[in-house]
N, C-alpha and C positions, 0 to 999 in steps of 0.2 A: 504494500500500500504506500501510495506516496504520499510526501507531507501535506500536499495539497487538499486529499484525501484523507491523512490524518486531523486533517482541519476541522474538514465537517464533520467527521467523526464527534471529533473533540468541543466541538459547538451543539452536538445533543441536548442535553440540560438547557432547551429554549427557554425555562421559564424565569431560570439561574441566570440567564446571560444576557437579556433582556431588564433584570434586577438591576444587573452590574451595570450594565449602559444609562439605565435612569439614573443610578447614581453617579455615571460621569455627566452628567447635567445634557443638557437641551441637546450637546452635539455631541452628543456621545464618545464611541471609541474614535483615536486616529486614523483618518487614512493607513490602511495596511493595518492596524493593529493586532487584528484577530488573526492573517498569516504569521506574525510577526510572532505572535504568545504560544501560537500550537507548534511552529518549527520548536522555538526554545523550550516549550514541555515535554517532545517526541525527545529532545538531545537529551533531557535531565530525568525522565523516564528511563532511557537506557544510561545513564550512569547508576542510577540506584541500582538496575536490573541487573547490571553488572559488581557490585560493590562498593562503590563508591558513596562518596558524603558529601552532603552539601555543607561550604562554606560563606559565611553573609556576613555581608563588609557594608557599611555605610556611615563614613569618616563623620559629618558634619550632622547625621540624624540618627545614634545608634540605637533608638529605639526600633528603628526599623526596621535593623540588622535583627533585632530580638523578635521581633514581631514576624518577620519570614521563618526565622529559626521554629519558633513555638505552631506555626503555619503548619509545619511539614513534622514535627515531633510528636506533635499533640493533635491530632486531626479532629474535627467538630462530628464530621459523617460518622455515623457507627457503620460498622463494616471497612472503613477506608484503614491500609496500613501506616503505620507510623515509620517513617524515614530520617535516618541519618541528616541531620541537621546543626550547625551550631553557629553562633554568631562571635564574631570577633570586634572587637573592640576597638577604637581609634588608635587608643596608647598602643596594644599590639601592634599595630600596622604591617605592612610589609614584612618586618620580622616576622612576625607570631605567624602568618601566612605562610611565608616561608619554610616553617619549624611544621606547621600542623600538615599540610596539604600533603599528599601521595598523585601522583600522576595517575588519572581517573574519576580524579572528584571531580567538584564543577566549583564553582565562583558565582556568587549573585552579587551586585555589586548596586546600592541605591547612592546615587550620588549625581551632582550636574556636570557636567564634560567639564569643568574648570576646576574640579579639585583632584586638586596634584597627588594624595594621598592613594584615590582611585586609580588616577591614570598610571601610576609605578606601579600600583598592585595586576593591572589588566595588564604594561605593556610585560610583563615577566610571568603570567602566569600560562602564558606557551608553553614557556622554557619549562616548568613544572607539569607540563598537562593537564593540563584543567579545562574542561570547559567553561565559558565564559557567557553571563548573562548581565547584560546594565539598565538599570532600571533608573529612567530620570526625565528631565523638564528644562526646556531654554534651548540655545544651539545647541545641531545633533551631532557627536561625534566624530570622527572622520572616521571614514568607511577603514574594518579591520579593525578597530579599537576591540572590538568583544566581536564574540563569537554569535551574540545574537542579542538587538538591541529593542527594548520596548520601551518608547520613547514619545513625551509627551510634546512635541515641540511649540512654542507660539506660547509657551507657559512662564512663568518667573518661576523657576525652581526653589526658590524657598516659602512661596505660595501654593505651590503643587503638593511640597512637602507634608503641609498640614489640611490640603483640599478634599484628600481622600483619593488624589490619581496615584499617587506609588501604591498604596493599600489593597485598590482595584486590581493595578498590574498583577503583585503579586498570589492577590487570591484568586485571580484568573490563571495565573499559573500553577497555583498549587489545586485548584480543579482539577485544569486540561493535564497535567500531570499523570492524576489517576485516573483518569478515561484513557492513557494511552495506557495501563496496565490492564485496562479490559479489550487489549485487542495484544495479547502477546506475541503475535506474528510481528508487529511495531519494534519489539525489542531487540530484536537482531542487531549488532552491529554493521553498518555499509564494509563489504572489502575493504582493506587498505594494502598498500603496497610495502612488504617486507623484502630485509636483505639489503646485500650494497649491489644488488645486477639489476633496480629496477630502471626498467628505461623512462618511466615517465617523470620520477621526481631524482633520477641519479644526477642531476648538474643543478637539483636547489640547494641553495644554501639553507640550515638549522638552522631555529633562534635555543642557543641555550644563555644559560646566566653562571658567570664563573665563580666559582668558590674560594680556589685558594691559587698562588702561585707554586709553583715549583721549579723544580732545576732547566738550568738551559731553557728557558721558555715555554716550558710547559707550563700549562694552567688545568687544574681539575675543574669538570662545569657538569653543569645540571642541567641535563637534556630531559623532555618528555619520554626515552625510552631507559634513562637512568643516568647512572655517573659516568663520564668518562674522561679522557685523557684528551689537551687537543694542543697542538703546537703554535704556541702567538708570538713566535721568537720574530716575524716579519711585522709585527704591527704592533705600534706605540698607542699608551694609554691604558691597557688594559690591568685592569683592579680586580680584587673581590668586589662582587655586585654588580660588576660591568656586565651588560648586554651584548653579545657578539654572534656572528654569523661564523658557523663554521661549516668547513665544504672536505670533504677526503682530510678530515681527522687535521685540521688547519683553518686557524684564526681567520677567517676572510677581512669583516671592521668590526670596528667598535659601533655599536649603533645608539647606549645610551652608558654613560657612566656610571660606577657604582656609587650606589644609594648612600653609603653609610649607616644603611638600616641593619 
């Protein structure tokens, strides 16, 4: 089933979703909103299916973070399962992110495109695997920020904060969620391409995020498929926390400097 079709699917509960659009007021959901919340339930359905945990971050509003957390922990439906969820805290930041996540979880992330706390936590949680959901109001992101973006635009984000459009998002997503476990065909992971023989992604560059230096220019970094070893003896700048593209086991750039987180 495609997500298109996971869509409708996942728009069943007419009477539910109908509810949720009177409470986003007279004009309801965004243009695209409702592709937009069932792709990112169909991706967070198959993280839990898989094992995986959610982690919820929202620097400037962390009730929110709590509020998604308790969403998906604690569920209101009897009969719906309760899911790996937890919120993280502003002061943690990027650290505690860092420390908690395993590559498979996902990242919910309520915040508006201009806080910086957000934007280091999404542009590194590649390099961790994670998938990526942001939930916000005001200018939209630049395309690739997250993995899938539910976004309220033409809003003042810290009026949306308290309007009840984050809240919406995310109980629309913690819905469409479990209507994609009522179609476990859904859960399957898509193919990916393993190995170093593959022809279609063998000349992209990795985003990993490096760890520590070592001898002769070695750097130990943290890739989506684990730790590994890569050679930045050709390329200045690189730190603990730096961002960097690597290609055949070698530093390509620096793409963002390390955090100090």
């Amino acid at each position: 089933m495609s997500v298109g079709t996971a869509a409708q699917s996942a728009a069943g509960p007419a009477g539910a979703l109908d509810a949720e659009r009177g409470a986003a007021g007279a004009g309801g959901l965004p243009p695209g909103f409702g592709v937009d919340v069932a792709g990112a339930a169909l991706a967070l359905a198959r993280r839990f299916a898989h094992g995986g945990t959610l982690w919820c971050f929202a620097p400037a509003w962390p009730a929110h973070a709590h509020h998604v957390a308790v969403e998906f922990v604690h569920p209101v439906v009897v009969g719906t399962r309760a899911l790996p969820a937890v919120a993280v805290s502003a002061e943690a930041g990027v650290a505690g992110l860092r420390t908690l996540c395993r590559a498979g979880d996902a990242l919910v992330v309520v915040a508006s495109s201009e806080e910086p706390a957000a934007r280091r936590a999404l542009a590194r949680a590649p390099a961790w695997g994670l998938t990526t959901i942001w939930i916000g109001a005001g200018p939209r992101p630049a395309p690739g920020a997250a993995d899938h973006v539910l976004w309220w635009e033409g809003e003042v984000p810290s009026q949306a904060a308290h309007t009840g459009r984050f809240v919406l998002s995310y109980h629309l997503l913690w819905e469409l969620t479990h209507v994609c476990f009522e179609h476990p065909g859904l859960l399957e992971e898509p193919q990916v391409c393993s190995g170093p023989a593959c022809v279609t992604c063998g000349d992209e560059g990795r985003l990993v995020e490096v760890l520590r230096l070592g001898e002769g220019g070695a750097v130990l970094v943290r890739a989506a498929t684990g730790l590994e070893w890569a050679d930045a003896s050709l390329v200045e700048g690189v730190s603990p926390g730096s961002l960097v593209l690597v290609h055949a086991g070698s530093v390509l750039t620096v793409l963002a400097e390390g955090s100090g987180e």
